[in-house]
N, C-alpha and C positions, 0 to 999 in steps of 0.2 A: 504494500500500500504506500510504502514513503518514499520506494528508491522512484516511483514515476514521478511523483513530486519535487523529490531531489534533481533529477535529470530535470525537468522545465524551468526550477527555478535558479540553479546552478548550471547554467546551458555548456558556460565557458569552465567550471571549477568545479566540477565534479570528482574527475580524476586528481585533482589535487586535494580534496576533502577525502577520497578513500584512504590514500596512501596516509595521511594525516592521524583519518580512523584507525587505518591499522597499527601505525605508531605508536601511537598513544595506548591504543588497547595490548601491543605484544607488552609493552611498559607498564600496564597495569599489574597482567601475567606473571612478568617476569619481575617485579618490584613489589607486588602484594605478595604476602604469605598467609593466605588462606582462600577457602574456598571458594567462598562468594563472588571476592577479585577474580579467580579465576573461571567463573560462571559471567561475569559481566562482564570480562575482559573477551569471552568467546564470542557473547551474544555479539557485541562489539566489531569482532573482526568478520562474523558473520554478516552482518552489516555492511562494510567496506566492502565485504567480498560481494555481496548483492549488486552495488553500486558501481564498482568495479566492472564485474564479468558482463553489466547489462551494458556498461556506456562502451566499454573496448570494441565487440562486435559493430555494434553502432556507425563509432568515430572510422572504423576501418572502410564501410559501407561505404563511406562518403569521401572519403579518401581515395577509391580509385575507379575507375571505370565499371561504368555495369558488368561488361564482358569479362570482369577481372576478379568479381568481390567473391564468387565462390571459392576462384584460388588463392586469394587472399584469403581469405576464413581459414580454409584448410591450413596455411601455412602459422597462423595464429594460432591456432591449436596444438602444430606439431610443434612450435616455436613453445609455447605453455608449457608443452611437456616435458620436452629438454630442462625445461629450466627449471622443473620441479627435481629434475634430476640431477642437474649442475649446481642448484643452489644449497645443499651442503657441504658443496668442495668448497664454496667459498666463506658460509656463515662460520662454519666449523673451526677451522682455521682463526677464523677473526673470535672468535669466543675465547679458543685455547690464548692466545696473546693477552687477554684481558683475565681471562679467568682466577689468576692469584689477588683480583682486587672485587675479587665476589660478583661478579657478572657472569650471566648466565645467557642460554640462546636465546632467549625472549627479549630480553636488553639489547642484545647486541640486531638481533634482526629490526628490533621499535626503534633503535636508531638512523640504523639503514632506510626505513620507510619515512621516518621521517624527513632525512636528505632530500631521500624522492619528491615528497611531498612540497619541499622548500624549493626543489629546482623545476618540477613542476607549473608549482606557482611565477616561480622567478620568469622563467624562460617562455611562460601564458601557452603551455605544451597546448594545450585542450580550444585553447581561445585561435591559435594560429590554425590548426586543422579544421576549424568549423569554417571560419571566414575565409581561407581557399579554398574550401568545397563549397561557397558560395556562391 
């Protein structure tokens, strides 16, 4: 019900408020010690990932030629994939470095997304793909 809301009223910032949500919520995770934080930190990331996975397909659509957007999708997808598999060679790594100052993988990835989040915003990722696919 909120993420179509989200998309209309965030046309341009959408994808900078997930990566933000996600942020904040792996930082909940990984900086709460107890449950609950980790109940509201999920609902949280479920959230972003809502907001996320809806506006990605989207922004791609309009990004390139009709003749093109199926294999564009597909490539999206397989692109997703890898990265679910790549991105513990890299969290992992950056967690052990930090690890003797009590940071854990939720900390380290909520900062990560945050970056995102900030370069995102910075660089109007979302604002510049909509108005050349205008």
């Amino acid at each position: 019900m909120i993420v179509g809301v989200i998309g209309k009223r965030f046309k341009y910032s959408s994808i900078t408020i997930s990566f933000i949500l996600y942020g904040l919520s792996y930082l909940l995770i990984g900086l709460g010690h107890s449950l609950w934080l980790a109940f509201v930190g999920s609902f949280i990331v479920g959230a972003a990932m809502s907001i996320a996975m809806g506006q990605f397909p989207y922004l791609i659509s309009i990004s390139v030629g009709k003749n093109s957007v199926s294999m564009a999708l597909g490539v999206y997808v397989a692109i997703y994939s890898i990265g679910g598999v790549v991105s513990p060679f890299i969290v992992n790594p950056l967690t052990k470095l930090v690890a003797g100052m009590g940071i854990n993988v939720f900390v380290v990835s909520g900062f990560i997304a945050l970056i995102l989040g900030v370069l995102c915003m910075g660089f109007q990722f979302q604002k510049k793909l909509v108005t050349a696919a205008q």
